[in-house]
C-alpha positions, 0 to 999 in steps of 0.5 A, a space after each residue: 500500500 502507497 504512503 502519501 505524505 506532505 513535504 514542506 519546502 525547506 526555504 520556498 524558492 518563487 517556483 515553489 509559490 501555490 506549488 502541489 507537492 506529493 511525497 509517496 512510498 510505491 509497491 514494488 510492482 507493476 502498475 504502482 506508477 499510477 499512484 503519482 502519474 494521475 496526480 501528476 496529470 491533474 496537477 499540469 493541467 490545474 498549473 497551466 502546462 502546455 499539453 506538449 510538456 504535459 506529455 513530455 513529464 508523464 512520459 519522463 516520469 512514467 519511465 522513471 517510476 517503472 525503471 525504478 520498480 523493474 531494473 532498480 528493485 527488480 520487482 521484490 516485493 520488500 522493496 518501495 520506490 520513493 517520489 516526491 514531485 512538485 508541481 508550479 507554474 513555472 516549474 515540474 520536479 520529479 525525484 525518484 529513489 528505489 533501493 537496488 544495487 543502482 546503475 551507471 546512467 553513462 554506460 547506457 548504450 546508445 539506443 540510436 546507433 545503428 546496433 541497437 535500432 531493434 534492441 527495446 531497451 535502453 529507450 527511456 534514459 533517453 526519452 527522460 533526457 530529451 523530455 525534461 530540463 535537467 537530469 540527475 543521478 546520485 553517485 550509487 545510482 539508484 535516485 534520479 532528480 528531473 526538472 521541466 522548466 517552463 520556456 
């Protein structure tokens, strides 16, 4: 079962004004993302993002989350898959912690090359690069930070 909680903002930045926060512990299991990306949706459209970008998050988010619950936590059911978004006018940020062994975000084949047009993996690194403004891994891997900022 899903943990929702709220997460104040440390020192609210002008991004964070009137911004929606959610912070939710998900199940290790297929289908879990739906617990944030229904909010997630709901909440681009009551912040006013274009539906290009809206399109864009919850696909980037989308990939994250299952990621996270495939390949990070390999389906264990002991294990959760941590987010935490915020969601501005201005501003979409999305975080996503599993407790896998993590993963190399550089050694990620290119899924462009000519080698690799048929292989279906490794698509969703780099649709959450190309979609969002900012990309970010921690050192072990397992925690990816993405922004989408407006313009």
């Amino acid at each position: 079962m899903a943990q929702n909680s709220s997460v104040p903002a440390a020192n609210p930045s002008p991004d964070d004004v009137g911004a929606w926060r959610l912070a939710v512990h998900l199940p290790s299991e297929r289908g879990a993302s739906r617990i944030v990306t229904e909010g997630l949706l709901e909440q681009l459209g009551v912040h006013g993002w274009e539906s290009a970008d809206v399109f864009s998050i919850h696909l980037a988010a989308e990939e994250a989350i299952v990621n996270a619950i495939v390949h990070g936590n390999k389906l264990d059911p002991h294990k959760q898959v941590y987010v935490e978004c915020l969601v501005s006018p201005e501003l979409v940020r999305v975080e996503i912690t599993d407790e896998g062994a993590g993963f190399d975000p550089a050694q990620v084949p290119d899924c462009t090359s000519d080698e690799r047009l048929d292989v279906p993996s490794g698509r969703g690194v780099m649709l959450m690069r190309t979609f969002m403004t900012r990309i970010e891994y921690n050192e072990k891997g397992n925690r990816v930070l993405m922004e989408k900022r407006k313009g």
